[in-house]
C-alpha positions in Angstrom: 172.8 78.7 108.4 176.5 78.6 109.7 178.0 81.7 111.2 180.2 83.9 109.3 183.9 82.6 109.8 186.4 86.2 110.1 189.2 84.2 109.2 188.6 81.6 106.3 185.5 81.7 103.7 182.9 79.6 103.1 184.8 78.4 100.0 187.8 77.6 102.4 190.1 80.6 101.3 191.6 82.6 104.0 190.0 86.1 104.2 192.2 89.4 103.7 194.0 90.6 106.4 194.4 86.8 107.9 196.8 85.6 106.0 199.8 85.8 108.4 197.5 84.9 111.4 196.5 81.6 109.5 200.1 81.2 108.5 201.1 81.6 112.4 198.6 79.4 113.5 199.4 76.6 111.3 203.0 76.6 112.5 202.6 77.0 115.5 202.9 74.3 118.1 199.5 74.2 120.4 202.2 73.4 123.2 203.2 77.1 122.5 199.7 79.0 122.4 199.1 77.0 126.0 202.5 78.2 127.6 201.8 81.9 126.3 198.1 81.3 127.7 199.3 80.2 130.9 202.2 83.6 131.1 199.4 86.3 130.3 196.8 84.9 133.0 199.8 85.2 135.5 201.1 88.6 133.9 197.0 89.8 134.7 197.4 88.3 138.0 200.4 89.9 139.1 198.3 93.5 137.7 195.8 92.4 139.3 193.3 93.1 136.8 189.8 91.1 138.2 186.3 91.3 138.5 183.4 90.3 140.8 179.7 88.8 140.4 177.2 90.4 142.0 175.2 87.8 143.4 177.2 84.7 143.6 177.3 82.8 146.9 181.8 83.7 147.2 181.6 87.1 145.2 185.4 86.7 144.6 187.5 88.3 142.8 188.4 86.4 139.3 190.3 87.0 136.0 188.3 87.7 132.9 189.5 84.5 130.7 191.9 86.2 128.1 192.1 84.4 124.3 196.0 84.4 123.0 194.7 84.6 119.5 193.8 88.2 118.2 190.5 88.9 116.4 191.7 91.3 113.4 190.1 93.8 111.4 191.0 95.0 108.6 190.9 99.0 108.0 188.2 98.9 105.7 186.3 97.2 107.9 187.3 99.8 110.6 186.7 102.6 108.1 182.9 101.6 107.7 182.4 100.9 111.3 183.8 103.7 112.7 181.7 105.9 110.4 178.6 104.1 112.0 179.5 104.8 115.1 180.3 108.7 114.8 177.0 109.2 113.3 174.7 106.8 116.2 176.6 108.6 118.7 175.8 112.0 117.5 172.1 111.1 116.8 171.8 109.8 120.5 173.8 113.4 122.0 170.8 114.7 119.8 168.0 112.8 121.5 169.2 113.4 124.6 169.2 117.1 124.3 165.9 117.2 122.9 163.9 114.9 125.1 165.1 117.1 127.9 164.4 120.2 125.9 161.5 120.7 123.3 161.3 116.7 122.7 160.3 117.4 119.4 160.7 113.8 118.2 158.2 113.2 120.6 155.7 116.1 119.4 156.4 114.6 115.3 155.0 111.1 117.0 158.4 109.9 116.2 159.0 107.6 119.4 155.7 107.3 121.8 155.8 110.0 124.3 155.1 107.6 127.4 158.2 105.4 126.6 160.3 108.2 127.6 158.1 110.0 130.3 157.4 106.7 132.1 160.7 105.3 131.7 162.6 104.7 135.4 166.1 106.5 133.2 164.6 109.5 133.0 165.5 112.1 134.4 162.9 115.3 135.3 165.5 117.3 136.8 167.4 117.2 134.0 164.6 119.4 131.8 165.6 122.3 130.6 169.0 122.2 131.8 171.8 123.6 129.4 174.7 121.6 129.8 177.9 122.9 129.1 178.8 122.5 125.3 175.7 120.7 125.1 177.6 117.2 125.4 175.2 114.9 127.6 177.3 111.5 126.0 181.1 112.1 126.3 181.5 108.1 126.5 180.2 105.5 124.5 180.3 101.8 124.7 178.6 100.4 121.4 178.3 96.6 121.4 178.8 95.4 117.8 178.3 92.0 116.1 178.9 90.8 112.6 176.7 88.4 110.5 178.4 88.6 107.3 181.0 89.8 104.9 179.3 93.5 104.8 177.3 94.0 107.7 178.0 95.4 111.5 175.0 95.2 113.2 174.6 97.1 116.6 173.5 95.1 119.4 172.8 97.5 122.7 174.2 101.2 123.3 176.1 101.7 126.7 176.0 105.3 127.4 175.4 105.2 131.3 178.7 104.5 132.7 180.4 102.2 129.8 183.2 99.3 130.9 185.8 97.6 129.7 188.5 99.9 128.4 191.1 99.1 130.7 191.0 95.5 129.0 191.1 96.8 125.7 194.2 98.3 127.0 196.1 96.1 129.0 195.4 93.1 126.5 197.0 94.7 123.5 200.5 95.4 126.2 199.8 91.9 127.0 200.5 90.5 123.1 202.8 93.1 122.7 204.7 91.6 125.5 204.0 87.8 124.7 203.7 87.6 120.8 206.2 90.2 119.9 206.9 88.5 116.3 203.4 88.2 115.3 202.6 91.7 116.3 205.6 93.0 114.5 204.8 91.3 111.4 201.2 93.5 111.5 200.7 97.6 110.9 198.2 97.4 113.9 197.0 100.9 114.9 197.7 101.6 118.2 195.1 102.0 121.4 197.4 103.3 124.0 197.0 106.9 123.5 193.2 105.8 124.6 193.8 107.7 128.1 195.1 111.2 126.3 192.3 111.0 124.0 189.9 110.5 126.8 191.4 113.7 129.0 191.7 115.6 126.4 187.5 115.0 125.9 187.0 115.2 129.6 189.2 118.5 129.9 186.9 120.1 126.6 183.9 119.8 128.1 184.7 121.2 131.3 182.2 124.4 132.5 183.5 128.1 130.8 184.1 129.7 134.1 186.7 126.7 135.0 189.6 128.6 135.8 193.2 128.1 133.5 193.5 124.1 133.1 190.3 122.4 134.1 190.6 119.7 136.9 189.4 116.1 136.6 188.5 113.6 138.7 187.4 109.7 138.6 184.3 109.5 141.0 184.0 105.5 142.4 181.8 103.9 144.6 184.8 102.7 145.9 186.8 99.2 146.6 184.1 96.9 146.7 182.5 97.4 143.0 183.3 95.2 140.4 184.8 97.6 138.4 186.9 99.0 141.3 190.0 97.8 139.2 189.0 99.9 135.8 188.4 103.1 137.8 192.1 103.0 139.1 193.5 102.0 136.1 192.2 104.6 134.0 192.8 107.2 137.1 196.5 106.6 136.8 196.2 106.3 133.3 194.7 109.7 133.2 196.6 111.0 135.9 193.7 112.3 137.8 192.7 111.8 141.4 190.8 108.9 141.9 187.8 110.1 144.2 185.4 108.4 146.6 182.1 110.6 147.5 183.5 111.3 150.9 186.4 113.4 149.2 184.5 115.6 147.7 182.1 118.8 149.3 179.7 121.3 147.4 179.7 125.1 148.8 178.5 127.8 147.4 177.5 126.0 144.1 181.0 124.5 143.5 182.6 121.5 143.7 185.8 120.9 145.8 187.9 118.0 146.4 189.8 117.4 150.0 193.3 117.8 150.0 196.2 118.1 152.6 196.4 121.5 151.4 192.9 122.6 151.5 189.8 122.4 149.2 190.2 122.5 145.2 188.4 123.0 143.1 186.7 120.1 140.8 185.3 121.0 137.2 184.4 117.9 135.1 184.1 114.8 137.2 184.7 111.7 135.2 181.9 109.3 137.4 181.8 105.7 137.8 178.6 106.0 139.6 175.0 105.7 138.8 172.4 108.6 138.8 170.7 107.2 142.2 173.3 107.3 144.2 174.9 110.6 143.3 173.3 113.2 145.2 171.5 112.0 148.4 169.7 115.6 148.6 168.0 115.3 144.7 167.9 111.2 144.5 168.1 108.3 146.8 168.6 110.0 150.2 170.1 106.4 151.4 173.2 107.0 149.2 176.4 106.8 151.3 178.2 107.1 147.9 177.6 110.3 146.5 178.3 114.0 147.2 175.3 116.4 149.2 175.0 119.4 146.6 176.5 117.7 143.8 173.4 118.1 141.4 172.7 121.9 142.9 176.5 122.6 141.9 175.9 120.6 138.5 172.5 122.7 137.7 174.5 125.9 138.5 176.8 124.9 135.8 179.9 124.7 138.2 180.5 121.3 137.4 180.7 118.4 134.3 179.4 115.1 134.5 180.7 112.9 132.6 178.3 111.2 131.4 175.7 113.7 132.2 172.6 112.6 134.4 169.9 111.2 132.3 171.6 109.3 129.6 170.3 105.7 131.0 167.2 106.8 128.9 169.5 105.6 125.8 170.3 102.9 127.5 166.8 100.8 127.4 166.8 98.0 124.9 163.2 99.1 123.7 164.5 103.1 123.1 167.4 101.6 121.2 164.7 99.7 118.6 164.2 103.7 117.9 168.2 104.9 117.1 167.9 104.3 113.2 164.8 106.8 113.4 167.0 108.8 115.5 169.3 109.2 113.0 166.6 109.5 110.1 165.2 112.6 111.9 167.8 114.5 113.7 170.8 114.0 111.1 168.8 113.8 107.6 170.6 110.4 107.2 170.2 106.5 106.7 172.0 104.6 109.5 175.4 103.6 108.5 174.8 100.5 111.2 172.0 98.6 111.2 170.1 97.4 114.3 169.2 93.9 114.8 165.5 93.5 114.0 163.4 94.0 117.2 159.8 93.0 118.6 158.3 95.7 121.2 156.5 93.3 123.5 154.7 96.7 124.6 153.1 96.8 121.4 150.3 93.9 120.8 151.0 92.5 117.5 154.8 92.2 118.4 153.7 90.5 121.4 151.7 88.0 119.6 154.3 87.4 117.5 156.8 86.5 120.3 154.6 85.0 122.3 154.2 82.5 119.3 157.5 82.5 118.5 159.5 82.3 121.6 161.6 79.1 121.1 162.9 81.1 117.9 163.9 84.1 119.3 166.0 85.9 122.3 163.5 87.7 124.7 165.5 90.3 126.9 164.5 92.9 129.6 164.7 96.2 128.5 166.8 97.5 131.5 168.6 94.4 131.4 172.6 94.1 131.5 175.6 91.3 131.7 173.7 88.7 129.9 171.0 88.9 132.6 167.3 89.1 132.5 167.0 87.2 129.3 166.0 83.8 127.5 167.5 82.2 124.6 164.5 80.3 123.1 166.5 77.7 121.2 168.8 77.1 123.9 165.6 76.8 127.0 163.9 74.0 127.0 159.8 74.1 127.1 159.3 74.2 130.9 162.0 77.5 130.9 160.4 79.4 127.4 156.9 78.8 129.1 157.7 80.4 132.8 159.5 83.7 130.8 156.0 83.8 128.8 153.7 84.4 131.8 157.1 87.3 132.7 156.0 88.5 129.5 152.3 88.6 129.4 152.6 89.9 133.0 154.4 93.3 132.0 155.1 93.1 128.5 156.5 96.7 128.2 159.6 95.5 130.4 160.8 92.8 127.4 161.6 93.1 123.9 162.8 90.6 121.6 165.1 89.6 118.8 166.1 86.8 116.3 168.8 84.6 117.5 171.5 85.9 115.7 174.8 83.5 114.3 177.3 85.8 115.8 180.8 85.6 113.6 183.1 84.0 114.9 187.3 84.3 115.3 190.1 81.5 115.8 190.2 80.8 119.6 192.5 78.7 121.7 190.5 76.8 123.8 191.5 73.5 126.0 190.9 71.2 122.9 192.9 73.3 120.3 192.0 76.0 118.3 188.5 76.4 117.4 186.0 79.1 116.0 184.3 80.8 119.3 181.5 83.3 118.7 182.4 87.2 119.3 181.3 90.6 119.8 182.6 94.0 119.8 182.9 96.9 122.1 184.6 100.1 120.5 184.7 103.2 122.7 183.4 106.9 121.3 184.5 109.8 122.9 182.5 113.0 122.1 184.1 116.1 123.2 183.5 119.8 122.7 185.6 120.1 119.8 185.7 116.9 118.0 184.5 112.8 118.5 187.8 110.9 118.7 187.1 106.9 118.4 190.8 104.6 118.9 190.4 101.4 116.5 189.6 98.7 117.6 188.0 97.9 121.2 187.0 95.2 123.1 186.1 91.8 121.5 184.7 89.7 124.1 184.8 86.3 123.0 182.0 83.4 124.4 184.4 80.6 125.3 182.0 77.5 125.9 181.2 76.0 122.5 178.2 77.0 120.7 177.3 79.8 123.2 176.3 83.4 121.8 177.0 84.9 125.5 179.8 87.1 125.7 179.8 88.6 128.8 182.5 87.8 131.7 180.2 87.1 134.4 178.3 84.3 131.9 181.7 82.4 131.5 182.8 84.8 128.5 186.4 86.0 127.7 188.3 88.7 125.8 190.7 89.2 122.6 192.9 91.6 121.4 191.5 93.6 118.7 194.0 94.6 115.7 192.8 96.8 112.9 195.7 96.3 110.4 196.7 97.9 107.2 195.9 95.5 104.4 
């Protein structure tokens, strides 16, 4: 079955909301879209905006390949899906409250007990712990792919320390900048209030006793991560101090930052840093990245964390097979988004099933990230699909797997012309105190080599513009 085409039908007819894209395209000399390729890669040099691969014999710094042709939505579309994602984000703040409360979707039999407890996510010192405003996910990543004309199905939930953001961002000033007729042809919502939205979450949720206007502050692991670039974007986005473990102290239960005129006070820290390397006095005592105290100061209540320790729970590709019943149990609703059908491996008729099926289907760790950790049956050949069986039979409860799905695809100007490339989505949720505030649109990451379904930048992907237009 072909995938779903976002611009033009089956039938050949251009699909609402496309109409002046397809009419842009068409006149449009390819000479053109290749010059206006070649000034945004330069205009994201000269910011600067790059990434590194773990891993990789050079580790260098590269661009994230950036598509001149935007993938467009129309608000309908947007309407439906951003309903979805409210409601999945509130069910998982629910499950996360509860697991580390009465877990009483675990007592109903709901999900299996020993998923959670035995899970490497989860968090013990987190029972019991009253956060303030009860908010453990105040940043979402949702990955999002489309099948058809009605249906957005949800691919994985980032809720640990979700990326991306500053290329939703600085892609739409990019075609702002380099396609100024197109985009003024369009009623395209706007993304760039993205940075008050998110302080204005991050200041709600700061503890009661923070005194007058809470302060805020990006915690990094510093220069050398990947995402080193994002965390200084959005810090000077923000207009926050951007804040390497080292410039920060705990005493007496609070959390201060350094400064040339003394300590000051910290109350929500926005942190690009995982659990383990936090606190070196509650988790790995090796960390050189994190802050002595911090979780002492957090368990006081002195402090936010943004997101909260614990939510890599929600993370695990075989807890996210459980989100619909999520919503079912805590809500008293039917998912909005569906998930994409999944196989336990942990449970032994699903693993019969893959096991029998596994040049049909896409096998994936459940802790897995960046297109890692995974096998795409149809695309491995039988010596590669038989080696990831024995992974599987050896510890089955670390896979789960899926149907390989068509992924939509979008109009994308690649070196022979403009071609349909296959596409996700990444919208960002932010769940404050007071309200969930979600800009439209997010990122589309686009998989540039024909016929892949990988999105990710460090597998050769590369991203889009999103427009959601008035039509």
């Amino acid at each position: 079955m072909p995938a779903f085409n976002e611009m033009v039908s089956s039938e050949g007819n251009c699909r609402p909301g496309h109409e002046i894209l397809q009419r842009w395209l068409n006149g449009t000399d390819p000479a053109i879209l290749a010059t206006r390729r070649a000034e945004a890669e330069l205009l994201f040099r000269r910011i600067g905006i790059t990434f590194a691969v773990y891993g990789e014999a050079d580790a260098e710094e590269r661009l994230i390949p950036f598509d001149i042709i935007p993938r467009i939505l129309t608000r309908r579309e947007w309407d439906t899906l951003s309903r979805g994602l409210e409601q999945r984000v509130k069910a998982l703040n629910a499950f996360l409250n509860d697991i580390y409360d009465r877990a009483e979707i675990l007592a109903a039999g709901r999900i299996p007990a020993d998923l959670i407890y035995r899970n490497p996510y989860y968090r013990p010192e987190m029972a019991r712990l009253k956060l303030p405003h009860q908010v453990y996910v105040m940043i979402a990543g949702i990955d999002v792919v489309r099948v058809d004309d009605n249906d957005f199905y949800v691919l994985e939930d980032n809720v640990r320390t979700p990326s991306g953001v500053s290329y939703m961002l600085e892609n739409r000033e990019v075609m702002m900048r380099l396609l100024p007729d197109l985009f003024s042809e369009h009623r395209i919502a706007p993304v760039e209030n993205y940075p008050d939205e998110l302080l204005a979450t991050l200041r709600s949720v700061a503890p009661r006793s923070a005194p007058g206007e809470p302060t805020v502050v990006l915690l990094t692991p510093g220069p050398f991560n990947s995402a080193y670039y994002e965390h200084s974007f959005l810090a000077d986005r923000l207009g926050i101090e951007l804040v390497e473990g080292r410039d920060l102290l705990v005493r007496d239960g609070f959390v201060y930052m350094r400064t040339t005129e003394g300590p000051k006070r910290v109350d929500v820290i926005y942190r690009r840093l995982d659990d383990d390397f936090l606190d070196p006095l509650t988790f790995r005592p090796d960390s050189m990245l994190g802050v002595p105290g911090l979780i002492h100061a957090y368990r006081n209540g002195n402090v936010t964390l943004a997101n909260a320790v614990g939510t890599g729970i929600a993370d695990d590709k075989a807890v996210y097979s459980y989100v619909p019943e999520m919503v079912r149990f805590y809500l008293g609703e039917e998912p909005i988004l569906k998930n994409v059908p999944t196989w336990r491996c942990r449970e032994p008729d699903a693993l019969g099933h893959v096991l029998d099926n596994i040049a049909d289907l896409v096998v994936k760790e459940v802790s897995g990230s960046g297109g890692y950790g995974m096998l795409i049956g149809p695309a491995a050949d039988a010596k590669t699909r038989s080696a990831f069986a024995e992974k599987i039979k050896a510890n089955p409860e670390n896979f789960i797997a899926q149907p390989t799905l068509a992924l939509s695809t979008s109009p994308t100007f690649v070196d022979s012309g403009i071609a349909p490339r296959h596409v996700d989505l990444r919208p960002f949720v932010l769940t404050g105190a007071d309200k969930v505030r979600i800009v439209p649109g997010g990122l589309t990451r686009v998989a540039l080599r024909e016929g892949s379904l990988i999105v990710n930048s460090s597998q050769g992907g590369g991203t889009k513009d999103t427009w959601v237009i008035d039509a």
